[in-house]
C-alpha positions as CSV (number, residue, x, y, z in Angstrom):
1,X,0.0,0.0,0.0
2,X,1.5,3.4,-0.6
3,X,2.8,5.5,1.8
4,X,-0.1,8.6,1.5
5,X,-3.1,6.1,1.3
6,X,-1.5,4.3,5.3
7,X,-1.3,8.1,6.2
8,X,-4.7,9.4,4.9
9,X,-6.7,6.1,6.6
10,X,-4.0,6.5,9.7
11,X,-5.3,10.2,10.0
12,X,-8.9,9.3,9.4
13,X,-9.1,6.6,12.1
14,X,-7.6,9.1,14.4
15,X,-10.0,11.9,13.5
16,X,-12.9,9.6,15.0
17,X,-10.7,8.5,17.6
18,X,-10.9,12.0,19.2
19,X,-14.6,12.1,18.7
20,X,-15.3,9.0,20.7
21,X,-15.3,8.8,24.7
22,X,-14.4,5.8,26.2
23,X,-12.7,2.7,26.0
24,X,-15.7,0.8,24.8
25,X,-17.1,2.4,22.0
26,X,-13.3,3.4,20.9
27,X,-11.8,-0.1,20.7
28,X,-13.3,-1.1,17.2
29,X,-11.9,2.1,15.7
30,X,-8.8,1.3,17.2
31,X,-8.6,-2.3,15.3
32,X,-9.4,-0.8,12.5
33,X,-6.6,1.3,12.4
34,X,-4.3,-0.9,12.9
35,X,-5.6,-2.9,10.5
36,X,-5.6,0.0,8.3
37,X,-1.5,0.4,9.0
38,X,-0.9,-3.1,9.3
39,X,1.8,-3.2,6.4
40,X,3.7,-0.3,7.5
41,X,3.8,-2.3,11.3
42,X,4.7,-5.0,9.7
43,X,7.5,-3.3,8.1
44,X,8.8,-1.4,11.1
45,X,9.0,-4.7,13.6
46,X,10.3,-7.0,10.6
47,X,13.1,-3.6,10.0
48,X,13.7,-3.4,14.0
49,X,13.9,-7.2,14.4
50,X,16.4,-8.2,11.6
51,X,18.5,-5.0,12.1
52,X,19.1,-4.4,15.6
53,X,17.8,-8.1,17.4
54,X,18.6,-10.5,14.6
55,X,19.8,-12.5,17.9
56,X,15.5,-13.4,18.6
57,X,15.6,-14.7,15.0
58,X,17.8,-17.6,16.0
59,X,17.1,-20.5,18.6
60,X,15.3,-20.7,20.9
61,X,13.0,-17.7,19.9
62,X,13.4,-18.2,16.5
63,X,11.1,-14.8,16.1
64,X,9.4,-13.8,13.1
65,X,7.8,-10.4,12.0
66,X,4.7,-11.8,12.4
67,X,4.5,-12.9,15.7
68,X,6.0,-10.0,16.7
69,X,3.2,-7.6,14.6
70,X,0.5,-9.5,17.3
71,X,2.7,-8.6,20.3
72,X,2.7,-5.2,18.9
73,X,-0.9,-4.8,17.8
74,X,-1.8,-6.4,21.3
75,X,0.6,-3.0,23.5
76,X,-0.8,-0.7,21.1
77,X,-4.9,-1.7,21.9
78,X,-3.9,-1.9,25.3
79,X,-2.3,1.7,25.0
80,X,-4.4,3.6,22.9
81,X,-7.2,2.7,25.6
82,X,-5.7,5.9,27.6
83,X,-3.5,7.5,24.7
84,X,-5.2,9.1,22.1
85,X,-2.6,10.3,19.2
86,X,-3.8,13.0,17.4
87,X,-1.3,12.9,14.4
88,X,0.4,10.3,11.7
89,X,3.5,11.0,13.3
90,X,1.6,10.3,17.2
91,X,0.5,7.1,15.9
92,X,3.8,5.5,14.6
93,X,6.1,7.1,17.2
94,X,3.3,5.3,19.9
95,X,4.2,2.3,17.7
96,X,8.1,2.3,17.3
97,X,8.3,3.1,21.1
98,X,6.5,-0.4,21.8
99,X,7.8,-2.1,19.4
100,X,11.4,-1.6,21.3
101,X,9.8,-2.2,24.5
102,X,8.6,-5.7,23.2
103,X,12.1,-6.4,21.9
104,X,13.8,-5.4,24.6
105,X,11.7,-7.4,26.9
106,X,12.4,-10.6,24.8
107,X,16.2,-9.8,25.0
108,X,16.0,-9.3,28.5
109,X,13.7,-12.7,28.9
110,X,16.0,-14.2,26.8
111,X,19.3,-13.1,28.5
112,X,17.9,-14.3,32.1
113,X,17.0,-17.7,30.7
114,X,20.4,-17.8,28.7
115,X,22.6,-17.1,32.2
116,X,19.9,-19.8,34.0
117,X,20.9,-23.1,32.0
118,X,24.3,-21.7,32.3
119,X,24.5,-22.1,35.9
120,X,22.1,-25.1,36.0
121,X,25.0,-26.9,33.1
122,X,28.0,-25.9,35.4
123,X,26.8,-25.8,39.0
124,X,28.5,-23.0,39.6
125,X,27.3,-19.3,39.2
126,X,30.5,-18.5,36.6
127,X,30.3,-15.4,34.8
128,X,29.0,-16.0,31.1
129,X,31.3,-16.6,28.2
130,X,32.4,-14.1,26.1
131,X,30.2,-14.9,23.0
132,X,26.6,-14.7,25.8
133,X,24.2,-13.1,24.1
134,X,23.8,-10.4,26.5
135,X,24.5,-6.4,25.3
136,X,27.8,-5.6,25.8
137,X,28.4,-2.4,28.3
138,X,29.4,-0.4,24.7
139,X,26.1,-1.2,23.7
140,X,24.2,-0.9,26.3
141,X,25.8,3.0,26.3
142,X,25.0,2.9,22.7
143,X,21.4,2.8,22.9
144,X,20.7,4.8,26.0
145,X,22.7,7.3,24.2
146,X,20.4,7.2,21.2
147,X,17.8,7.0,23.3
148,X,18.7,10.5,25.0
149,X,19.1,12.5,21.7
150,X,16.4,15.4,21.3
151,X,13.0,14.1,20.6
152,X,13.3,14.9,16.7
153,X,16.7,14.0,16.0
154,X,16.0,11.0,18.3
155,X,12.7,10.1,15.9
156,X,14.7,10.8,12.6
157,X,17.5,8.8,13.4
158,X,15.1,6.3,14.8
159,X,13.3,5.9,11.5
160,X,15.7,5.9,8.8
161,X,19.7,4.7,10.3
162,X,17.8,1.8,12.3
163,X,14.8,1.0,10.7
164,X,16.3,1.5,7.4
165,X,13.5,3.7,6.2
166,X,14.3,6.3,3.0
167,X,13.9,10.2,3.5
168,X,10.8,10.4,1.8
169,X,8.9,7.9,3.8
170,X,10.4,9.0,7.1
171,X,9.1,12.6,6.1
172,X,5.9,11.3,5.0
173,X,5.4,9.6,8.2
174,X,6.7,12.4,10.6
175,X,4.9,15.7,8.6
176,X,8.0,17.3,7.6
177,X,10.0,17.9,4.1
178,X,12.5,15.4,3.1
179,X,15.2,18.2,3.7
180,X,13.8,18.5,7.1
181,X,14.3,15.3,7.7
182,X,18.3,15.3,6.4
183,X,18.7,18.5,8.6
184,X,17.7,16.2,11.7
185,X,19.5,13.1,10.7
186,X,22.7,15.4,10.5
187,X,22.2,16.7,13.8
188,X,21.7,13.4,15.8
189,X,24.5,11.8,14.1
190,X,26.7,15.0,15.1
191,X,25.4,14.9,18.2
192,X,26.2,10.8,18.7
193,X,29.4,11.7,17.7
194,X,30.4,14.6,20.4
195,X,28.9,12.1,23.1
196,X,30.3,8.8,21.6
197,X,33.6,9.9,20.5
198,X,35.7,8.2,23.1
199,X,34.7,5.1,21.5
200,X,36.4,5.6,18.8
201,X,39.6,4.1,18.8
202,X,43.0,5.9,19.2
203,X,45.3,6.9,16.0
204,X,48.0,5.2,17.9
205,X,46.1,1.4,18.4
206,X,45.1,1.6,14.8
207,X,48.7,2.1,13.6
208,X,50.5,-0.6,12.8
């Protein structure tokens, strides 16, 4: 489906949303909406999933888009019975923020079980190996770091460095002009930069 006929039936679905009081009589506009933006949810867990978790693709999760879409769709009813967005842009950045939230949770689920037959194999509570498949401390700095940039810079970079999304479809979802949207993009990565740059490593270790 392309990108301005998800926005316009997005935008609709919301426009009845705030007519409605109520959890009630707003939960079958609510399913229809997301039933209306199912292939751009699709694309945004599927995008998440493979890029930044491809670890919940493998065993034991074995994760697909799909199952992952129902996790989604199930936060987002749950959500929306309090949270009302009022924009295109509300809507998916309600979305993105819970489809992290369920991956995180599954990587956090994940870890703890990961660490349990560890110590239930050795007997012993031994640190885990170096190849465990919990975030590394860099990571871990990483992605709080991310998660700390200004709210559009954070939503920009959000949209097109990790889920992979073009300029023209992260503008059509936020509002903005594809320039807009560059002008952001070059301010979170500068801004990652200034608060990331002792990661980088020395001249001197990279010499031979």
């Amino acid at each position: 489906m392309p990108d301005h006929k998800t926005t316009a039936i997005v935008q609709q679905y919301l426009d009845q949303l705030a007519g409605v009081s109520g959890t009630a009589p707003a939960e079958p506009i609510v399913r229809e909406l997301l039933a209306g933006s199912l292939g751009r949810l699709h694309l945004l867990c599927a995008t998440m999933l493979y890029r930044n978790y491809p670890r919940l693709t493998q065993p034991p999760l074995n994760l697909q888009p799909d199952e992952m879409l129902s996790a989604v769709a199930e936060r987002m009813l749950k959500a929306m019975k309090s949270i009302r967005p009022g924009t295109v842009r509300q809507f998916f950045a309600l979305a993105n923020q819970h489809i992290r939230w369920e991956l995180n949770d599954l990587a956090r689920r994940l870890d703890k079980e990961t660490v349990a037959t560890e110590i239930h194999e050795s007997r012993a509570a031994a640190p885990p190996p170096s190849d465990s498949s919990q975030l590394s401390d860099t990571a871990r700095r990483i992605l709080e770091t991310i998660e700390a940039l200004p709210a559009d810079e954070r939503e920009v970079f959000d949209l097109v460095r990790i889920q992979g999304m073009s300029h023209p479809d992260a503008a059509a979802v936020i509002g903005v002009s594809a320039k807009t949207v560059q002008r952001r993009l070059n301010r979170a990565v500068l801004l990652l930069s200034e608060r990331l740059g002792d990661l980088k490593p020395p001249e001197s270790a990279a010499r031979p």
